[in-house]
Structures are given as C-alpha cells and as structure tokens.
MIDOSE-1310 file (N, C-alpha, C; in nm, 2 decimals, decimal comma, always signed):
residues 173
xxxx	+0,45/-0,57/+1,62/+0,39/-0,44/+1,65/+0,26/-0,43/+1,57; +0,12/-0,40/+1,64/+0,03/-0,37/+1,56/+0,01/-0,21/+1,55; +0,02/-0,20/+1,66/+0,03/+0,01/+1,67/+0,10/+0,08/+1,51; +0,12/+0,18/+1,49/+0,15/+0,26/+1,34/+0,27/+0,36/+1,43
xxxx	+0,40/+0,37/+1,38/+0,45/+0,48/+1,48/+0,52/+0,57/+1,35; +0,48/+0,69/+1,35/+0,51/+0,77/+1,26/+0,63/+0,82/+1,29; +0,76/+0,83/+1,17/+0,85/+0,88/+1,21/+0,86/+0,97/+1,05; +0,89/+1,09/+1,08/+0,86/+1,22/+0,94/+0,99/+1,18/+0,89
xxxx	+0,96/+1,18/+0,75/+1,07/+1,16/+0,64/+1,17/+1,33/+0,66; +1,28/+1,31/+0,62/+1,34/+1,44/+0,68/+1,33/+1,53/+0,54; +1,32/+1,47/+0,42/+1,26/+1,56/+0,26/+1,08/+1,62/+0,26; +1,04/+1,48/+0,32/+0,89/+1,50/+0,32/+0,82/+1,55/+0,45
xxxx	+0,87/+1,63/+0,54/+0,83/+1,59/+0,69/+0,68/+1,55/+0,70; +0,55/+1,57/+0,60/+0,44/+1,51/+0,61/+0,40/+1,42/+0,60; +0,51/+1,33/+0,56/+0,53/+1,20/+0,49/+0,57/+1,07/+0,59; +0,53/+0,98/+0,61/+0,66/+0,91/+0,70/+0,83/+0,84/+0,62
xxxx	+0,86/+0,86/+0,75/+1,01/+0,79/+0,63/+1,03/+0,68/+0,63; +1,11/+0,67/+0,48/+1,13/+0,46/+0,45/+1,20/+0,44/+0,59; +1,09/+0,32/+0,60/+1,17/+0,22/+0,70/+1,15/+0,09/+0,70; +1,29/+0,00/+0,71/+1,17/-0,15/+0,71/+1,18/-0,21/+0,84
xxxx	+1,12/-0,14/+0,95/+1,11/-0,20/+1,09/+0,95/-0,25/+1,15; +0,86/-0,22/+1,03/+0,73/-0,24/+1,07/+0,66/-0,18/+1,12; +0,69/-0,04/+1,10/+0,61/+0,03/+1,15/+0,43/+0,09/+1,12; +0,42/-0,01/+1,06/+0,28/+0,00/+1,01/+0,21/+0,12/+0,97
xxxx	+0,28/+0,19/+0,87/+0,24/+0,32/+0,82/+0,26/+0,32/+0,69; +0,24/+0,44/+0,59/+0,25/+0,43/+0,46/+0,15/+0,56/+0,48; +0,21/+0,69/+0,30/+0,20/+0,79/+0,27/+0,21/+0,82/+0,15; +0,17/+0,92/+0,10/+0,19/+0,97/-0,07/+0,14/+1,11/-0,03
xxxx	+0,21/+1,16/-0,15/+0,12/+1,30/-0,20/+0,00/+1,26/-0,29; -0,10/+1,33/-0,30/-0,20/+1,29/-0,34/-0,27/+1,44/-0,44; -0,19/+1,44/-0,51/-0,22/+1,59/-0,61/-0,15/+1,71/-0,51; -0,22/+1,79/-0,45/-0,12/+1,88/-0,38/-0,18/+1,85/-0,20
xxxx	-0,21/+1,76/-0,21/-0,27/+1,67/-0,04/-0,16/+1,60/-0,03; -0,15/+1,52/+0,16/-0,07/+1,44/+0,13/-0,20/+1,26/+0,16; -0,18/+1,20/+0,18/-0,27/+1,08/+0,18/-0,20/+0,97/+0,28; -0,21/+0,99/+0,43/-0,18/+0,97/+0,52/-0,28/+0,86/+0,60
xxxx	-0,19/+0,71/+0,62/-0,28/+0,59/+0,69/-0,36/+0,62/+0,80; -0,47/+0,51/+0,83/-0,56/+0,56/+0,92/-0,55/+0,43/+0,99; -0,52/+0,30/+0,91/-0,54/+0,18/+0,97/-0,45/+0,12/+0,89; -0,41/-0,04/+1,01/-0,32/-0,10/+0,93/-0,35/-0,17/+0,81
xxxx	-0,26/-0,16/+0,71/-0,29/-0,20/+0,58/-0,34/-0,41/+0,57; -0,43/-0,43/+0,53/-0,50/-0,58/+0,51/-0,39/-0,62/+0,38; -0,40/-0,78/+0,36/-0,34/-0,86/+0,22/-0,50/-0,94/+0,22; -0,53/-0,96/+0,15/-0,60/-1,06/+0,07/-0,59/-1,13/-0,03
xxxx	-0,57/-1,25/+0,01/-0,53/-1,31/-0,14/-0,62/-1,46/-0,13; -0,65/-1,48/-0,28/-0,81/-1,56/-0,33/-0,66/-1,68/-0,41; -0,72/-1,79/-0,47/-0,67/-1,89/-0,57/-0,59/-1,83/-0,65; -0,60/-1,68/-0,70/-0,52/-1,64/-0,80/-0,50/-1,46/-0,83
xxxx	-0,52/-1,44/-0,72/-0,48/-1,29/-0,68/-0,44/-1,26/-0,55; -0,37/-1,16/-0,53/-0,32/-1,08/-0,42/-0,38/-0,95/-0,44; -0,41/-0,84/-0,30/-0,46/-0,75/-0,29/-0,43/-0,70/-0,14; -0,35/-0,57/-0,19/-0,31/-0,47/-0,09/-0,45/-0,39/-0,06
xxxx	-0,47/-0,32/+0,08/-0,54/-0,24/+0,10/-0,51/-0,11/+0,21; -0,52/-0,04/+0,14/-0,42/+0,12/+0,17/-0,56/+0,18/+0,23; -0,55/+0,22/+0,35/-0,65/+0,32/+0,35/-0,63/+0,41/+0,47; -0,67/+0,58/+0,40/-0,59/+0,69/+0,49/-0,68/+0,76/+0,46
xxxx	-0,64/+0,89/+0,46/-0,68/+1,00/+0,45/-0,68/+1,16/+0,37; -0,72/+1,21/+0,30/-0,63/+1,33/+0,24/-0,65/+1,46/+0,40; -0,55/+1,47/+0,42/-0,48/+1,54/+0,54/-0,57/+1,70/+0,51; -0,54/+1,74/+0,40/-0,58/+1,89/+0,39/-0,71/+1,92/+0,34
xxxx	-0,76/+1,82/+0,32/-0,93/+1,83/+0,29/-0,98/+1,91/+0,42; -1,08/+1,98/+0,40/-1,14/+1,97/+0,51/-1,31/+2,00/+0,47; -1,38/+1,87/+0,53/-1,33/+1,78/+0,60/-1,25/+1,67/+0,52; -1,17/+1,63/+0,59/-1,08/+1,50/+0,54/-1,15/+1,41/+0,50
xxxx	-1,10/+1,38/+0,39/-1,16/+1,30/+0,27/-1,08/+1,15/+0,27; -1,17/+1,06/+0,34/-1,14/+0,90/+0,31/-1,08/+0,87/+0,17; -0,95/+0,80/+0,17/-0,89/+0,75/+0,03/-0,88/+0,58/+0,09; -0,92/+0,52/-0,03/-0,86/+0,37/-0,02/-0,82/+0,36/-0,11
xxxx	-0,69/+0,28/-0,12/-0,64/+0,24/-0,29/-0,63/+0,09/-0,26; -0,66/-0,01/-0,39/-0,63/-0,15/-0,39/-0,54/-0,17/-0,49; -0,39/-0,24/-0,43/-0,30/-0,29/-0,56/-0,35/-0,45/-0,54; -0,39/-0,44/-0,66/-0,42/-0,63/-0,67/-0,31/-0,69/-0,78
xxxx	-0,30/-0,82/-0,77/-0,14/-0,87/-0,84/-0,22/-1,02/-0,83; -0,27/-0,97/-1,00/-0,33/-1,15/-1,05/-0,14/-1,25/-1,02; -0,17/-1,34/-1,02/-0,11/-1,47/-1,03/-0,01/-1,46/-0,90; -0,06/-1,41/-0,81/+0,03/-1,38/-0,67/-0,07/-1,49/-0,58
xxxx	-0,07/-1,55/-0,51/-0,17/-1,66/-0,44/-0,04/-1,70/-0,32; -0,04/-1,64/-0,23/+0,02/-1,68/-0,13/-0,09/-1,78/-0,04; -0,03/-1,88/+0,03/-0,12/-1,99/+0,11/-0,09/-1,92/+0,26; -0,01/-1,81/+0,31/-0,01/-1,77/+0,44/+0,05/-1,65/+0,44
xxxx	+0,05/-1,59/+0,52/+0,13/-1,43/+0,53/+0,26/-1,48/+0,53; +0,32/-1,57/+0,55/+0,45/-1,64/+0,59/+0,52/-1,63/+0,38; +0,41/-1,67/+0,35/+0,49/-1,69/+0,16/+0,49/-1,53/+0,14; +0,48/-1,42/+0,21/+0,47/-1,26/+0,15/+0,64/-1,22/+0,13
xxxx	+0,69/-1,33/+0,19/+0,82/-1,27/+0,16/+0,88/-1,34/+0,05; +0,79/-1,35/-0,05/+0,83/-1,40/-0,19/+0,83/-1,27/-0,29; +0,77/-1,16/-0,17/+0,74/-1,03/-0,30/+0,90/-0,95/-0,24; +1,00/-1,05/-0,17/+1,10/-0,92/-0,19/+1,19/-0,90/-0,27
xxxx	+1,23/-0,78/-0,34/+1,30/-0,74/-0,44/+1,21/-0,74/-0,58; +1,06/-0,72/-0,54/+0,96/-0,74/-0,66/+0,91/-0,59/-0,68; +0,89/-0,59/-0,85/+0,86/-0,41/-0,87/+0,75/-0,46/-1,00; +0,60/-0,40/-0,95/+0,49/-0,45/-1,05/+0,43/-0,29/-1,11
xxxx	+0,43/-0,32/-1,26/+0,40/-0,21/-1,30/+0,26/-0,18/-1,32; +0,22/-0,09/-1,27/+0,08/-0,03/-1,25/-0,01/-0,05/-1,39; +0,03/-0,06/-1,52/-0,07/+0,01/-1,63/-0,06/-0,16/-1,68; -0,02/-0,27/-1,61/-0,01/-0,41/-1,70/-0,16/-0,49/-1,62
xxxx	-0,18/-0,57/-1,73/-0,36/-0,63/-1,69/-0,29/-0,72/-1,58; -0,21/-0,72/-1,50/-0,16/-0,83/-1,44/-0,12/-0,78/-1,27; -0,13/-0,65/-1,28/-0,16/-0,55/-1,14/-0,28/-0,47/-1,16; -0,36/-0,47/-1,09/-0,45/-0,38/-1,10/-0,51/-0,27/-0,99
xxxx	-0,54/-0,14/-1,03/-0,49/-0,07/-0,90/-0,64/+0,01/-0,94; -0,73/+0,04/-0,80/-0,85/+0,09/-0,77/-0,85/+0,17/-0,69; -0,95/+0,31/-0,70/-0,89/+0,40/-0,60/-1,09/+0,46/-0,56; -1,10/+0,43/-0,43/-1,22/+0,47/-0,36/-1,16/+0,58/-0,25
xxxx	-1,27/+0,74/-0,32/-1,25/+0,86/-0,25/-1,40/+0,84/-0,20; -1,38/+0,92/-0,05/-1,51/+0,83/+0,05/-1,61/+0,77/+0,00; -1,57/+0,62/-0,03/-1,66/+0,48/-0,03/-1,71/+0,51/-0,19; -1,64/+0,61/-0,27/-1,70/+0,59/-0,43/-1,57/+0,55/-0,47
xxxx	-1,58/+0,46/-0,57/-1,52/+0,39/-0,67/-1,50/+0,55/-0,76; -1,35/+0,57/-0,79/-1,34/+0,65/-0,88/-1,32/+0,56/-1,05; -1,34/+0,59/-1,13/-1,31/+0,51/-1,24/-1,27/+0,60/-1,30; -1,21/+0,53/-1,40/-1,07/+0,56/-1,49/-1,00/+0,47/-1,54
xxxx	-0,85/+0,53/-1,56/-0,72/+0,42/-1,59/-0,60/+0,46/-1,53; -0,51/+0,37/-1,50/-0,39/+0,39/-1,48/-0,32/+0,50/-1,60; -0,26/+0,59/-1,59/-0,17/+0,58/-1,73/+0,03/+0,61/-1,69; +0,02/+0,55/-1,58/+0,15/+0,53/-1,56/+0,19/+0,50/-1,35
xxxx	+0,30/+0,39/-1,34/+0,32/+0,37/-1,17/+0,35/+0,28/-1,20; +0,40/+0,23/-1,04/+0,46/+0,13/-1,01/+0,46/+0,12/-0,79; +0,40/+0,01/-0,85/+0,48/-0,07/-0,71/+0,57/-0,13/-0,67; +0,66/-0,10/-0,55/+0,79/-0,19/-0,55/+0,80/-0,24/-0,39
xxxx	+0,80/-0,37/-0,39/+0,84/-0,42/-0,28/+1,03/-0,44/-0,26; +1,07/-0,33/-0,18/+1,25/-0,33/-0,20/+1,25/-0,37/-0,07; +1,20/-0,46/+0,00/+1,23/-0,55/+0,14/+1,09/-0,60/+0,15; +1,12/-0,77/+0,15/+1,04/-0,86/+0,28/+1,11/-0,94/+0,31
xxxx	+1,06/-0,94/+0,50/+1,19/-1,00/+0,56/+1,06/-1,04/+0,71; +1,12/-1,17/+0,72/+1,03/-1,20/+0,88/+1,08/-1,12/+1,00; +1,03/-1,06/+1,11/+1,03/-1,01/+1,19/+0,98/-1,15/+1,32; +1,10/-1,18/+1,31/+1,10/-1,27/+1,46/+1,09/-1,24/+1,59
xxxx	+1,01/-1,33/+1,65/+1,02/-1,30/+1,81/+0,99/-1,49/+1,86; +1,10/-1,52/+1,98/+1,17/-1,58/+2,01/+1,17/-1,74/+1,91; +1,26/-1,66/+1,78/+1,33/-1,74/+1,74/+1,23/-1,82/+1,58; +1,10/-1,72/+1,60/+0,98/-1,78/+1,51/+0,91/-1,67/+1,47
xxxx	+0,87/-1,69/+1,31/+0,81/-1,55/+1,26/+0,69/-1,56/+1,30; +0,69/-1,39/+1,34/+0,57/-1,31/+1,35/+0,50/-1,25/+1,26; +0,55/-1,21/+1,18/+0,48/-1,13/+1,12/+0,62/-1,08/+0,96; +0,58/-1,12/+0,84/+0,64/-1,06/+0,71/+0,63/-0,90/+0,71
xxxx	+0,77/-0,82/+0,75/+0,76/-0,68/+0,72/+0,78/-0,63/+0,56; +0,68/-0,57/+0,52/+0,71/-0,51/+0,38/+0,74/-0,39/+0,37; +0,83/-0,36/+0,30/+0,88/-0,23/+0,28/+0,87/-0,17/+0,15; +0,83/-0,05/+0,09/+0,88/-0,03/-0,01/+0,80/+0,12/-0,09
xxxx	+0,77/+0,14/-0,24/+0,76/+0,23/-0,28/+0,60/+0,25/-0,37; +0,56/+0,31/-0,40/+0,43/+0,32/-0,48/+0,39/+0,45/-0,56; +0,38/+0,49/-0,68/+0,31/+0,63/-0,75/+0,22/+0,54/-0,82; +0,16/+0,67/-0,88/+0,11/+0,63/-1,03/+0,01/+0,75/-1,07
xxxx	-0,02/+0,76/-1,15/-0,11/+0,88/-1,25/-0,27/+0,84/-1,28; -0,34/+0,88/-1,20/-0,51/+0,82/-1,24/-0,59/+0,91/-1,33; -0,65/+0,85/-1,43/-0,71/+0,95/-1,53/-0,84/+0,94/-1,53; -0,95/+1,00/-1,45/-1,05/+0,96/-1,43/-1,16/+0,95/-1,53
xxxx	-1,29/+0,92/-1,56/-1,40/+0,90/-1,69/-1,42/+1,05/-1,66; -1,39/+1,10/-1,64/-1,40/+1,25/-1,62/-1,30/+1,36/-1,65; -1,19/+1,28/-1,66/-1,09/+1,37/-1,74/-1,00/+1,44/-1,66; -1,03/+1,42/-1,50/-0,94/+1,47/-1,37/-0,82/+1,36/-1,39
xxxx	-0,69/+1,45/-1,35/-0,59/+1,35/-1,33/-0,58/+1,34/-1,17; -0,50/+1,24/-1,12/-0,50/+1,22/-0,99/-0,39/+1,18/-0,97; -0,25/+1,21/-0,93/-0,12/+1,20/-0,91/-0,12/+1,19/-0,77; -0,06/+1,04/-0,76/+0,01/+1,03/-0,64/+0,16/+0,99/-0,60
xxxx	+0,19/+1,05/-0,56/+0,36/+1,06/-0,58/+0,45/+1,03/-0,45; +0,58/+0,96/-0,45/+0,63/+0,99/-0,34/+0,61/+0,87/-0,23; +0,48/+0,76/-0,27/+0,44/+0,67/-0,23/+0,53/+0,59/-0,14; +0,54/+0,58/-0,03/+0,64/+0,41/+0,08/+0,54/+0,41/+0,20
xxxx	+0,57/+0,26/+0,24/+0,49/+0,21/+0,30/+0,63/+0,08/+0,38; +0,56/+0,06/+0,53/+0,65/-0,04/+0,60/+0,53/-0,06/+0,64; +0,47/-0,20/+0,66/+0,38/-0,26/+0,70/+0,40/-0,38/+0,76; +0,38/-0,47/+0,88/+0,35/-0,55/+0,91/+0,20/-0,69/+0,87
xxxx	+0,23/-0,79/+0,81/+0,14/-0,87/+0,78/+0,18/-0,99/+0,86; +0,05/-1,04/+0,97/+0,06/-1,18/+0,98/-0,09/-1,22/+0,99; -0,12/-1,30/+1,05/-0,26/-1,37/+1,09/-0,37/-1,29/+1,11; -0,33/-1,11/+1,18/-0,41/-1,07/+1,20/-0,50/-0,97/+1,13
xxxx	-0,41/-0,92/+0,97/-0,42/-0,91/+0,89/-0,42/-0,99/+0,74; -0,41/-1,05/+0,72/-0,38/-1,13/+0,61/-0,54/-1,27/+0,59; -0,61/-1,27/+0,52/-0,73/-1,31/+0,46/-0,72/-1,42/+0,34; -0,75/-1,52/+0,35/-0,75/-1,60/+0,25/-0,96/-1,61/+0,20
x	-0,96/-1,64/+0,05/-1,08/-1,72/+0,05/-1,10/-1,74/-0,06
C-alpha cells in the first residue's frame, strides 16, 4: 500500500493509532499542536548511517506550519529496504552521538539539542504479496524534548508511526 489511511487512535482521536499494517502514517503532539504526516516517510541510508524522514504538518497553526524531523542512526547501513527488518525490537536513545535527530520548521533548520527521547522500532516484519516481500512494515514509537539556541523547548510527545518501506522509498548512496 502506498496511500496513508488514517485510522484515530481512540486516547488521541487526533492522532493515528498504533498499527503495524502499513498504513503509512505517523503523529505526535508537537507542544500543544498535533504534527500530523503529509507524505510517506523516505529511509536513506549512506556506508554508515541510516535516516528516517518524518514530514507533516502542525495541524493548528494557521497557516500550517511544515515540520520535518530526521532520526539518523550512525552504524545502521542497510544494503536494501529488505535488511530494515533488522531494526525490529530496536529502541535508540535520542540524546547518544550515535542517533541523531534534526528538526526543520518550514525549510529552517531549528538548532539546539536533544535533552531527552527515544525511538523505538516495536515491529518490522515483511508484508508479502504472492509469497515475496514487498515492502518492510515498521511500527513503532518516538518523543523527545528539543532545546533550541534560543532557549524555546519543543516537546514532542506521544510519537507512533506504521510505515511502509520498499524500493520506492528507500535510497542508498
């Protein structure tokens, strides 16, 4: 499935709810916004990094304010979307030099630091169709606390995501 089908978490109704069927969505609260997908999420991964790319929207802005977040995960180097299901049952902590997480509010680079999060992949699993993977579904969870060179915090809370990755997403270089 490349489409995104939103199904409302029944705590969060703004939220979508955990699922690991691929539904190609993902959400957070985003301070008192929620931060809702716009497109399916990309993998990139180089010789010696992996990198998620999250990008949605804050819902209550108006006008709605473009968010992108990048979790990148030095020493992750998958050779195909096919090795992504090596991240299941994996939980990377946000504030270690060894995840690194970037957060662009429309097209600026916010800077700062982490000062607390975590990513968790709590399912990847292939999604077959006749009998041959299509596509690695990831499931799982995301917060973390951004402290900007400016002294704004930025809490995002509440974080899951089910995404689909194969060929048509997924980037090597």
């Amino acid at each position: 499935m490349d489409r995104s089908v939103f199904i409302a978490d029944t705590q969060y109704p703004d939220l979508p709810a955990y699922t690991e069927w691929g539904y190609n969505t993902f959400g957070a609260h985003y301070n008192e916004d929620v931060f809702l997908y716009t497109s399916s999420v990309t993998a990139r991964a180089t010789k010696d990094t992996l990198t998620f790319e999250f990008c949605g929207t804050l819902k209550k802005a108006s006008p709605h304010e473009s968010v992108t977040v990048y979790f990148s995960l030095a020493e992750k180097h998958p050779s195909t979307y096919a090795d992504l299901v090596a991240l299941h049952a994996t939980s990377f902590d946000l504030t270690s030099s060894t995840a690194i997480t970037s957060l662009y509010v429309n097209g600026k680079r916010k800077k700062g630091t982490i000062s607390n999060g975590h990513l968790e992949f709590k399912r990847a699993q292939y999604l077959l169709v006749n009998g041959q993977p299509d596509r690695v579904i990831l499931s799982g969870y995301f917060d973390f606390q951004f402290l900007t060179d400016t002294h704004q915090t930025i809490t995002v809370k509440d974080g899951r995501f089910d995404i689909g990755i194969n060929g048509n997403n997924f980037y090597m270089y």
